[in-house]
Backbone as a ProteinNet text record, in pm:
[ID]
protein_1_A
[PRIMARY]
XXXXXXXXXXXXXXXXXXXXXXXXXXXXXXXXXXXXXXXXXXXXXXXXXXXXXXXXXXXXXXXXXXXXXXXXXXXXXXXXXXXXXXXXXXXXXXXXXXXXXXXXXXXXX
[TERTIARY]
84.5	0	89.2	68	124.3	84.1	227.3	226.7	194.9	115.8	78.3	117.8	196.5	255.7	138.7	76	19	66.7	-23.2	28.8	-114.1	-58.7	-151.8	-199.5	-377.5	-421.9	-434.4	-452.1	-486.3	-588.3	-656.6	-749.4	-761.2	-782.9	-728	-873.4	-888.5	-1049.8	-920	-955.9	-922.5	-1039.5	-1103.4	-1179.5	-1350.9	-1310	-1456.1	-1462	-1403.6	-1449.2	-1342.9	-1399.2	-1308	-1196.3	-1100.3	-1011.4	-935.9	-878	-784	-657.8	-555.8	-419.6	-333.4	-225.1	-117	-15.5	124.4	251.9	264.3	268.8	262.9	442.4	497.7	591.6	729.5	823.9	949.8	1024.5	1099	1206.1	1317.3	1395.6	1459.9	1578.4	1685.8	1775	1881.7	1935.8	2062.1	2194.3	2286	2398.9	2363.5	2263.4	2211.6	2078.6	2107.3	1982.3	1858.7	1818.7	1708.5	1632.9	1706.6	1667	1621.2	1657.5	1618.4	1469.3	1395.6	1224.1	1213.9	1131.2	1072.9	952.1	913.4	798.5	664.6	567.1	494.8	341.6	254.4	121.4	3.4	-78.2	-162.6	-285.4	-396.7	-530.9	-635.1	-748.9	-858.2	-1004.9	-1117.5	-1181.5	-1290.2	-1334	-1398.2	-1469	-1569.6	-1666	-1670.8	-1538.6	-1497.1	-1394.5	-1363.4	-1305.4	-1192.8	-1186.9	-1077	-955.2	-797	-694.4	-662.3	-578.4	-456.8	-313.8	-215.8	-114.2	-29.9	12.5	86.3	228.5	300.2	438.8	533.6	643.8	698.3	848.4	946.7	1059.9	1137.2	1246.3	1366.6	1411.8	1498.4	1496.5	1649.8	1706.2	1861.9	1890.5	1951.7	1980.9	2011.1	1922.6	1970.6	2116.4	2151.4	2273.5	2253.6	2396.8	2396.5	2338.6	2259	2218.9	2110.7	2037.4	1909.5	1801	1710.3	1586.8	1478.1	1460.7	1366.9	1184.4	1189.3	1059.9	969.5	866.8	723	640.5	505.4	390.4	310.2	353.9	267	366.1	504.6	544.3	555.6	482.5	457.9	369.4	410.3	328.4	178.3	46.2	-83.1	-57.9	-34.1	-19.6	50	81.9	182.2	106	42.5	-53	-200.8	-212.4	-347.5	-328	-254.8	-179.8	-161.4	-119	-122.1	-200.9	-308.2	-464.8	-526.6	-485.1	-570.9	-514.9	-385.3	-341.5	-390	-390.6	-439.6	-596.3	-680.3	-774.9	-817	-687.6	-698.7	-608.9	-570.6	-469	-597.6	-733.5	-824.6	-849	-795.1	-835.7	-965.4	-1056.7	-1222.9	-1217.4	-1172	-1196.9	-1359.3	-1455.7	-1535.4	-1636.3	-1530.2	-1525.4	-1440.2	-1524.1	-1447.8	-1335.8	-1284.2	-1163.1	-1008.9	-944.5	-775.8	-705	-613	-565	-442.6	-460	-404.6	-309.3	-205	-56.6	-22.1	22.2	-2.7	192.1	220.2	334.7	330.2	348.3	354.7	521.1	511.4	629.6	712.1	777.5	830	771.5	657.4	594.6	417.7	431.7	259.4	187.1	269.7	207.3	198.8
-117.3	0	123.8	232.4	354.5	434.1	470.1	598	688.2	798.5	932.1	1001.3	1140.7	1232.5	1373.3	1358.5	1419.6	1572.4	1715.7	1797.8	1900.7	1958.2	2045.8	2155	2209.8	2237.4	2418.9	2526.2	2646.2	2691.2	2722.3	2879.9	2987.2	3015.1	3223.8	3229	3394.3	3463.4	3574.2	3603.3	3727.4	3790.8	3887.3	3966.8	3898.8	3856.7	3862.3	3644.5	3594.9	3482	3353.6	3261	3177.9	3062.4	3078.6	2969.5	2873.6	2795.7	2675	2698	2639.7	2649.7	2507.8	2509.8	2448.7	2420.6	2383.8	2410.6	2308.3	2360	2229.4	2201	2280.4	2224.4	2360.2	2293.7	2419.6	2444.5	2545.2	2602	2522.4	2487.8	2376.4	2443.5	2465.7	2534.9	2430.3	2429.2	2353.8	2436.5	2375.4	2436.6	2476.6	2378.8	2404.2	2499.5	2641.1	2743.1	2683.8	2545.9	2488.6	2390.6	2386.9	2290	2353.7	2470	2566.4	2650.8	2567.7	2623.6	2678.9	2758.3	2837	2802.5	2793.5	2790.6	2764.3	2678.5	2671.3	2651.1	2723.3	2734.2	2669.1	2594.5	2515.9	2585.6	2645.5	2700.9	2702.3	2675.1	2681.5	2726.9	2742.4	2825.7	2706.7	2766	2618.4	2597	2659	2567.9	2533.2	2546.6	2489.5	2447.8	2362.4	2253.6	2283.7	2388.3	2457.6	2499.1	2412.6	2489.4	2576.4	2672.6	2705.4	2741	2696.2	2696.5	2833.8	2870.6	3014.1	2941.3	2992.1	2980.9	3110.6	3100.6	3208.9	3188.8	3288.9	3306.2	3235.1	3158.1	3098.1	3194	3282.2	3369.7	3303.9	3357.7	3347.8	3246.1	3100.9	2985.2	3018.8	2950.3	2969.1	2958.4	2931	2932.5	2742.3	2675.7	2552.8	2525.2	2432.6	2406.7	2463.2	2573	2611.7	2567.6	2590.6	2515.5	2503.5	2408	2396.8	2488.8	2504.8	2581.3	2501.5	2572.1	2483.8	2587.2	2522.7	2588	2679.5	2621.3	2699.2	2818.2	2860.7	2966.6	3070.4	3040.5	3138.9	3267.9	3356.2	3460.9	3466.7	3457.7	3524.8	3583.1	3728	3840.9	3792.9	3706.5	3722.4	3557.5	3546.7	3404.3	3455.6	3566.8	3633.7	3731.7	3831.8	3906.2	3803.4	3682.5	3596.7	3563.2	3506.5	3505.5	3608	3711.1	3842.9	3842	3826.9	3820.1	3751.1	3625.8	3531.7	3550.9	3580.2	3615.6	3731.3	3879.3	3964.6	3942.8	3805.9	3809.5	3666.9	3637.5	3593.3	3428.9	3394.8	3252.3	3292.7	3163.3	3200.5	3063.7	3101	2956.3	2921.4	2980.6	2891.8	2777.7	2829.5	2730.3	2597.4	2527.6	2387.5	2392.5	2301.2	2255.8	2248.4	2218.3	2147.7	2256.4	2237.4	2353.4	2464.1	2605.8	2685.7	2713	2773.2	2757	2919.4	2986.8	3152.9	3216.3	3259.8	3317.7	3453.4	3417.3	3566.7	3612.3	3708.6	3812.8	3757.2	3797	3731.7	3797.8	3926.2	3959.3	3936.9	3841.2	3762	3889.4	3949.6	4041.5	3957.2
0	0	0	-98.4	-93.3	18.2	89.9	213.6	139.9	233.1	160.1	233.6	228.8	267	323.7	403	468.5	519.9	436.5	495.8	555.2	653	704.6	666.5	640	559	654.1	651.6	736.8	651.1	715.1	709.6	705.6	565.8	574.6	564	575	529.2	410	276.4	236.7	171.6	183.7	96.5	149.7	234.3	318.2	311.8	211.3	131.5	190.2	290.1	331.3	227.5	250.9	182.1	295.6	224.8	314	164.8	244.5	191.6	256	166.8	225.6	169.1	226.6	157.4	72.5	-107.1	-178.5	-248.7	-206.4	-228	-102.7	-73.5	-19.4	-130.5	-100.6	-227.8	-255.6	-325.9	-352.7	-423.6	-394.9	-437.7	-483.8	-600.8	-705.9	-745.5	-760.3	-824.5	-964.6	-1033.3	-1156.5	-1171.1	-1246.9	-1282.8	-1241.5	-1368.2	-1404.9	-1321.8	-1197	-1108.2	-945.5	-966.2	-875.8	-864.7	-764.9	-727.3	-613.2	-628	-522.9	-426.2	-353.6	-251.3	-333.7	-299.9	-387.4	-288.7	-221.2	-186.3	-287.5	-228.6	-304.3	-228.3	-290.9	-222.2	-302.4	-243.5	-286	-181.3	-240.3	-189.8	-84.4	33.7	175.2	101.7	-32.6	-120.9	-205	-252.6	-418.7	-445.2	-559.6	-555.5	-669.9	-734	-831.4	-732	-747.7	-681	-764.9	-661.9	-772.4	-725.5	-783.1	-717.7	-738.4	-608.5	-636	-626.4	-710.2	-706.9	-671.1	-587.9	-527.5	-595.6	-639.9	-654.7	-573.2	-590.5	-531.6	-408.4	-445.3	-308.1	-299.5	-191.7	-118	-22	-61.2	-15.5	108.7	196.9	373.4	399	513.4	573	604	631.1	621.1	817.2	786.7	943.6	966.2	874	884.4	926.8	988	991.6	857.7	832.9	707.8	722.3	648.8	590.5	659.4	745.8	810.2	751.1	733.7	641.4	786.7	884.9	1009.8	1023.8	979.7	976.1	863.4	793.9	689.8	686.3	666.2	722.6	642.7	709	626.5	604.3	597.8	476	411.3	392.3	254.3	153.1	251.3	183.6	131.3	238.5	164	9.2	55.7	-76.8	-184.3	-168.6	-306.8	-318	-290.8	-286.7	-380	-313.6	-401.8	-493.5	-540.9	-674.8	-773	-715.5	-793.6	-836.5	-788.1	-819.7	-908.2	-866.5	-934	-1063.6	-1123.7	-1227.8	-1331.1	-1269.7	-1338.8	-1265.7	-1166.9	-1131.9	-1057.6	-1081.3	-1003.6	-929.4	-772.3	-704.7	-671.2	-730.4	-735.6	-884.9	-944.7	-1114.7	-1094.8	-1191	-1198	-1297.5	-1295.5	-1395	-1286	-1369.3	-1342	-1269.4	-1179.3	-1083.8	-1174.7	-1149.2	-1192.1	-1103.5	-1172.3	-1178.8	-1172	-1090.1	-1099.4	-1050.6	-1085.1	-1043.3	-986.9	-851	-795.2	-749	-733.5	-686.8	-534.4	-448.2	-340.1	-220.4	-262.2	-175.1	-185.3	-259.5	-303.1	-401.4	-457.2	-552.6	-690.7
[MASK]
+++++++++++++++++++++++++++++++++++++++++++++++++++++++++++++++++++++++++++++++++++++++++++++++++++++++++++++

């Protein structure tokens, strides 16, 4: 039987309209350009079933010994602000279809 990697889901409100979120991927930094990702938020709306994934810029490789990225320390403003982006750049989390893919800025713009 396949293990499933279980991650924890939060609760924002932005713009009056409840969502849930969660960390769908951490930033992943390479010696190689092309192999280097950024932070990646997976959200959708408490009554609908359209994600969409915000993707965040790579950003400046921690220091060695760092503590790794937890999704409970990520700041809401900066999870809501991508929210509004995403919405204000045309995703409708309450439409059906396949999850959208949105690139925001490193400050969820």
């Amino acid at each position: 039987m396949a293990r499933t990697k279980l991650s924890a889901e939060f609760d924002i409100e932005v713009g009056g309209e409840p969502y849930v979120w969660r960390l769908q991927r951490a930033p992943r930094w390479s010696s190689d350009v092309a192999e280097r990702r950024g932070m990646a938020i997976a959200v959708r709306h408490r009554e609908g079933q359209r994600e969409a994934v915000l993707e965040f810029p790579v950003g400046p490789q921690p220091r060695f010994g760092a503590p790794q990225l937890q999704a409970s320390r990520i700041d809401p403003k900066l999870v809501a602000k991508a929210i509004s982006s995403a919405v204000a750049a045309g995703w409708e989390p309450l439409s059906r279809g396949k999850a959208v893919t949105i690139v925001v800025d490193a400050a969820g713009g």
